[in-house]
C-alpha positions as CSV (number, residue, x, y, z in Angstrom):
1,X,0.0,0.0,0.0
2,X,1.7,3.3,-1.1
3,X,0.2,6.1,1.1
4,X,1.2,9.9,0.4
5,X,2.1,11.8,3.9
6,X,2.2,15.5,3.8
7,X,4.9,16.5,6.0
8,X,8.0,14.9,6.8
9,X,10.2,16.3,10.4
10,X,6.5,16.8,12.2
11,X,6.6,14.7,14.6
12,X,3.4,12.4,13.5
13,X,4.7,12.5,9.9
14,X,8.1,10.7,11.6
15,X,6.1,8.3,13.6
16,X,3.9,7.3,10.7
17,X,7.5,6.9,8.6
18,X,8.4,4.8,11.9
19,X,5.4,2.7,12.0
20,X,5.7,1.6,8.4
21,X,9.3,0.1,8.5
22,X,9.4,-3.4,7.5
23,X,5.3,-3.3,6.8
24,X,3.7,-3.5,3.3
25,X,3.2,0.2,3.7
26,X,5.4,2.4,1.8
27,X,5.7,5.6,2.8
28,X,5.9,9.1,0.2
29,X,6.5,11.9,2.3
30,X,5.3,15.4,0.6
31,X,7.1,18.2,2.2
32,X,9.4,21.3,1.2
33,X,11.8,21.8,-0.4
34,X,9.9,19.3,-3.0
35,X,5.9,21.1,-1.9
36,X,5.1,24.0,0.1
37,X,2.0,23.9,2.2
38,X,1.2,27.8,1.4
39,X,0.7,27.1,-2.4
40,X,-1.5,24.4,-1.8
41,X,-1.8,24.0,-5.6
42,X,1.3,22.7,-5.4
43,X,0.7,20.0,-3.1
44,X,-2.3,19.1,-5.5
45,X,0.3,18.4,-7.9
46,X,2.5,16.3,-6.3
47,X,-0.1,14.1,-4.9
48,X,-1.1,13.2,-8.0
49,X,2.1,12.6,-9.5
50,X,2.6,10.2,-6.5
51,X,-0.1,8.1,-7.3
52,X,-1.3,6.9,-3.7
53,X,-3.2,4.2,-2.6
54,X,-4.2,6.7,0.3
55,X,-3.4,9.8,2.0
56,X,-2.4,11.2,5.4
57,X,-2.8,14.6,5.7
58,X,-0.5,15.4,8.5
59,X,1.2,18.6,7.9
60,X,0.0,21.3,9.5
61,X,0.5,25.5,10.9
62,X,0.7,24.5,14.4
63,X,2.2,27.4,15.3
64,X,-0.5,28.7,17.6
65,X,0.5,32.3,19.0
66,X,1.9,32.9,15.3
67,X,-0.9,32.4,14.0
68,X,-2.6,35.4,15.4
69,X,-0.1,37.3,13.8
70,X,-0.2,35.4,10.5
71,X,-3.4,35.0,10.2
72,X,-3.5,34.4,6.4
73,X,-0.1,32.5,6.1
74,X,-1.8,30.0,8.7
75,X,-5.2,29.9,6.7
76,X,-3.6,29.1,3.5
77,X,-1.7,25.9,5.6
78,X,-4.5,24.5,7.6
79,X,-7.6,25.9,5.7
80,X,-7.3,26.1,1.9
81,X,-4.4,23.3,1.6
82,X,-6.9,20.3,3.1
83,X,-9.5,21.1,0.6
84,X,-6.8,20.9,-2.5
85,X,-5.6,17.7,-0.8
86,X,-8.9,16.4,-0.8
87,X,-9.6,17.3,-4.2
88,X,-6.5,15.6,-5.3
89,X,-8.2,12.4,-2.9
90,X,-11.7,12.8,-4.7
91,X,-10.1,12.7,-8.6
92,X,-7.7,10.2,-7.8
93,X,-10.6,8.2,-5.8
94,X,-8.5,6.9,-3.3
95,X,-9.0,8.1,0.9
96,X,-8.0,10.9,3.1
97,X,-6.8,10.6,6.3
98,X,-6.4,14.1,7.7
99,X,-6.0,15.2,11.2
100,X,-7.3,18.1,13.1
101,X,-7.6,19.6,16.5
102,X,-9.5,19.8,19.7
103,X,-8.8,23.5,19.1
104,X,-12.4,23.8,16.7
105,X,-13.6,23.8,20.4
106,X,-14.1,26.7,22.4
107,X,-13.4,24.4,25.9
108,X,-16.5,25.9,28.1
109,X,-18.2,22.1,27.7
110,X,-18.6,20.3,31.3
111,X,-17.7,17.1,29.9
112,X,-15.8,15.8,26.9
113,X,-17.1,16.6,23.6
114,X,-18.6,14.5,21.0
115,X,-17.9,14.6,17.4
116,X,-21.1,16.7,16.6
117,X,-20.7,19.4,19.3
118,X,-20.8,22.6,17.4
119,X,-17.3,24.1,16.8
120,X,-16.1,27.9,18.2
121,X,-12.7,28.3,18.0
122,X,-11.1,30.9,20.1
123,X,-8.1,31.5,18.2
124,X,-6.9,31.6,14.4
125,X,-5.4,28.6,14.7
126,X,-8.7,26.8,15.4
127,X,-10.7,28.8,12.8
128,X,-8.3,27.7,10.2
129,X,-8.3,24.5,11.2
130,X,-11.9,23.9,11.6
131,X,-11.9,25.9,8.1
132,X,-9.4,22.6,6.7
133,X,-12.7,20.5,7.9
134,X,-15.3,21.9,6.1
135,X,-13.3,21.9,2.7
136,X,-12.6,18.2,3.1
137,X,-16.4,17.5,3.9
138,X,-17.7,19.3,1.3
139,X,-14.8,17.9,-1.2
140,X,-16.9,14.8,-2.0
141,X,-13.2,12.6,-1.2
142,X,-14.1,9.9,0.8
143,X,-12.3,10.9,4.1
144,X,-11.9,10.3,8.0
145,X,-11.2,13.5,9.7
146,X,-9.0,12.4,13.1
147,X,-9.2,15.2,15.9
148,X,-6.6,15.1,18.6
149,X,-5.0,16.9,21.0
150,X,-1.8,17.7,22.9
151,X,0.4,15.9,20.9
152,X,4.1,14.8,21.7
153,X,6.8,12.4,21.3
154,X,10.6,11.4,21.3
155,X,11.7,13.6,18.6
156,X,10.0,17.3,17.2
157,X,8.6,20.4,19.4
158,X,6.1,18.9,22.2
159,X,5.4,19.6,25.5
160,X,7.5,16.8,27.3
161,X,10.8,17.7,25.5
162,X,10.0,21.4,26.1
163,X,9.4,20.3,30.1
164,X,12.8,18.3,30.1
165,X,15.0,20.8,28.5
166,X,13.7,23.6,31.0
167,X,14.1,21.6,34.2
168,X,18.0,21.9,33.0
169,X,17.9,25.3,33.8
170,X,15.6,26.0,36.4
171,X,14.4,24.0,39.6
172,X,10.9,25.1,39.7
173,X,8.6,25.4,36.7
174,X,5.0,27.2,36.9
175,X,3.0,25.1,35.0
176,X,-0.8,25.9,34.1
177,X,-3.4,23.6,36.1
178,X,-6.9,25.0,35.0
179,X,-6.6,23.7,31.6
180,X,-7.8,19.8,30.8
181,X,-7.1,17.6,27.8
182,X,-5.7,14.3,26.9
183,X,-1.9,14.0,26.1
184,X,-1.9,11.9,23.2
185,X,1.4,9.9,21.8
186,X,2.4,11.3,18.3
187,X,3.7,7.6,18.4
188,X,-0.1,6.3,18.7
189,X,-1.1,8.8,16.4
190,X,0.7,7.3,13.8
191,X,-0.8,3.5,14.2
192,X,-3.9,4.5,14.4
193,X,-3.9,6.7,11.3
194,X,-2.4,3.5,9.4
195,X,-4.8,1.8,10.6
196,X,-7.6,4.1,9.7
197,X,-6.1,4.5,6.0
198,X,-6.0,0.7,5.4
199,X,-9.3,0.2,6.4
200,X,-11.0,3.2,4.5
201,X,-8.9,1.8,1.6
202,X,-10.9,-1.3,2.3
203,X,-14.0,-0.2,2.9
204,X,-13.7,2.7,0.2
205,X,-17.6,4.6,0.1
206,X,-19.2,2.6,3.7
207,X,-20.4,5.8,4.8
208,X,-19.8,4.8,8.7
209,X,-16.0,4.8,8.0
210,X,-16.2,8.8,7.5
211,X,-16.3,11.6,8.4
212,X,-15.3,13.3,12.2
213,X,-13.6,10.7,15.0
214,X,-12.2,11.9,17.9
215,X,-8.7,10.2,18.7
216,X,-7.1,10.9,21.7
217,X,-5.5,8.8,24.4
218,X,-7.2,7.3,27.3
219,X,-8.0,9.1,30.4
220,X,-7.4,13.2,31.2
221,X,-5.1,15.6,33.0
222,X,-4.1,19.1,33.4
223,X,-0.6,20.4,32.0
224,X,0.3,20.3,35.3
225,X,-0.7,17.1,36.3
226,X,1.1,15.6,32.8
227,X,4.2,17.8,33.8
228,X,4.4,15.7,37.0
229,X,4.2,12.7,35.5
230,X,6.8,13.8,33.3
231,X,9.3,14.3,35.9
232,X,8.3,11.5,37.8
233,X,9.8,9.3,35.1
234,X,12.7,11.5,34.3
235,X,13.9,11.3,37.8
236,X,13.1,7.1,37.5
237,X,15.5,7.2,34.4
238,X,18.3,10.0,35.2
239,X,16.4,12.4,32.7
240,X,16.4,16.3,33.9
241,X,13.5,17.0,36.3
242,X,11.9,19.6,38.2
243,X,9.4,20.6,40.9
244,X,5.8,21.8,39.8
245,X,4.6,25.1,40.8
246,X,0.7,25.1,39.6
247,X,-0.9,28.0,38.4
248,X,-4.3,29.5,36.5
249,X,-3.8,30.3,32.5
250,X,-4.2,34.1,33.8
251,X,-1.0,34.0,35.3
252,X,0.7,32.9,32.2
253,X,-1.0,34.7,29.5
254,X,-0.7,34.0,25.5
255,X,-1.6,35.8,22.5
256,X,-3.7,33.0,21.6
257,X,-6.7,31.8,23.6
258,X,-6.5,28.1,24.6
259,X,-9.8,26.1,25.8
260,X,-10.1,25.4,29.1
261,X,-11.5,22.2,28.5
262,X,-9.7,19.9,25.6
263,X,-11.6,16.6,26.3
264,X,-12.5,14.2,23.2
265,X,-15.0,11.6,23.8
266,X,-13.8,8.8,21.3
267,X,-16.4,6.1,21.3
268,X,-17.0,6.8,17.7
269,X,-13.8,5.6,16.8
270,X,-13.6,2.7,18.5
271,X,-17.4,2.1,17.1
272,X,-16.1,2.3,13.7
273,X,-13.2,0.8,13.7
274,X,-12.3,-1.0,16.7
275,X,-9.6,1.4,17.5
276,X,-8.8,2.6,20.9
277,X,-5.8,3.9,22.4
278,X,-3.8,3.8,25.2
279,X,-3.8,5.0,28.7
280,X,-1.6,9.1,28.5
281,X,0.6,7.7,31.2
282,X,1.6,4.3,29.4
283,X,2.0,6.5,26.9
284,X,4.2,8.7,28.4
285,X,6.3,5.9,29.6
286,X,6.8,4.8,26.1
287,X,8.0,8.5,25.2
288,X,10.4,8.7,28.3
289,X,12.0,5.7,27.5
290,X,13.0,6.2,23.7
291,X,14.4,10.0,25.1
292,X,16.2,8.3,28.0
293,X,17.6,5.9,25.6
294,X,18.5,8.1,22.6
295,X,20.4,10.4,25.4
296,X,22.4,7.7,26.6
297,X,23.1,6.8,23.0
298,X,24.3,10.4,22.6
299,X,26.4,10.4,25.5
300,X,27.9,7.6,24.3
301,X,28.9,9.3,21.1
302,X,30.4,12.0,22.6
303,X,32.5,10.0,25.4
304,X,33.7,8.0,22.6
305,X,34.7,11.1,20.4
306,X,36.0,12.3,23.7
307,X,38.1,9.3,24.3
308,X,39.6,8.9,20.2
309,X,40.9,12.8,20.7
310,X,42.7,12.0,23.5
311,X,44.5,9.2,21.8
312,X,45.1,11.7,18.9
């Protein structure tokens, strides 16, 4: 199965190369300096030149303070690119596999929301998002639209790498505690979007195989409750760590709104395809340990390059 992969140093568009290794899946990763996601004409083009079985569409403006100043840059990467994409999906007649955001969601929900909760995005980035949706459902591709939220892994720009590299400098970090969500493996991501792909691909035009899924991990937490957890196994496995110093998202204001309340139910998925994911803090272990790993490799490097100069 050849699936196309916009993106390619994301960190879900690594995981999904990852994933496929040694499968039947081969992997053609769409990214610059070959297309660029702000002429989304030219993504179009490549993605027909590729000839895909499928496609993930996993590239994305995730830039989410940035895009309050860009607001038109980010539109053009989130907004109008997905509906070329899914053009491309709709002439070629093969899937869509794109994925989107919690962020559609204004976050003042008591509970988690469901897949047909009406959208009101707070900031640009979840406008242009949510924008990227509509183009896709009105696109006539035959498409799963994955929302999920607070993404991170071993490699990339995530919260838990961000966490470990500042508990080098400091001792205590304020972290915000009013917020709620779902920490969801970019790791995960990956499978389950193969997974997703293959079955559409399968199923190609069963209408209960489309449309919106939420697809997060299992279970919920604050940033400061996922920051602890962090630490907790950093200190288990010699990684940096720090103490937590919780505090409201008024004490640490952004240029961008973020919802208070981040929580996907995902029944739907599992419904529809059997598909369920993990626990956050298994997760998280998984993450902790291919850092803690690749460090010790790195160290390893170095003391040998150390060493091999001294002989010199």
């Amino acid at each position: 199965m050849r699936i196309v992969v916009t993106g390619r140093s994301g960190q879900v568009a690594r995981a999904l190369a990852e994933r496929a290794a040694g499968s039947d899946v081969e992997i053609v990763t769409l990214a610059r300096p070959d297309v660029d996601l702000t002429d989304p004409d030219s993504v179009a083009i490549a993605i027909h030149g590729a000839a895909p079985d499928a496609i993930i569409s996993a590239a994305a403006w995730t830039a989410v303070d940035q895009a309050e100043a860009e607001p038109a840059a980010a539109m053009r990467v989130n907004g109008t690119a997905p509906g070329r994409i899914a053009d491309a999906a709709r002439d070629l007649g093969v899937p869509l596999v794109h994925l989107s955001t919690d962020y559609v969601f204004d976050g003042t929900k008591a509970g988690a929301y469901v897949e047909t909760d009406r959208p009101g995005p707070l900031q640009v980035y979840g406008a242009t998002k949510l924008e990227g949706e509509r183009r896709i459902a009105a696109s006539g591709a035959c498409h799963a639209i994955l929302r999920t939220s607070w993404v991170y892994g071993p490699t990339g720009s995530n919260f838990v790498l961000t966490m470990l590299r500042a508990a080098e400098a400091r001792p205590v970090l304020r972290v915000v505690a009013d917020q709620s969500g779902a920490p969801t493996s970019a790791l995960d991501i990956a499978e389950t979007a193969l997974a997703v792909a293959r079955r559409l691909a399968e199923r190609h035009g069963d209408p209960a195989s489309q449309g919106v899924f939420h697809m997060t991990a299992a279970g919920e937490a604050t940033w400061a409750d996922f920051a602890e957890a962090i630490f907790a196994g950093a200190r288990a496995r010699g990684l940096p760590a720090a103490e937590v110093e919780r505090i409201t998202t008024a004490e640490y204001p952004r240029p961008a709104a973020r919802p208070a309340n981040s929580r996907l139910h995902c029944e739907r998925l599992g419904a529809a395809y059997g598909l369920r994911l993990p626990h956050w803090r298994v997760s998280l272990e998984s993450v902790l340990d291919r850092i803690a790993a690749e460090r010790r490799k790195m160290q390893g490097v170095q003391g040998a390059a150390v060493e091999g100069d001294g002989r010199t």
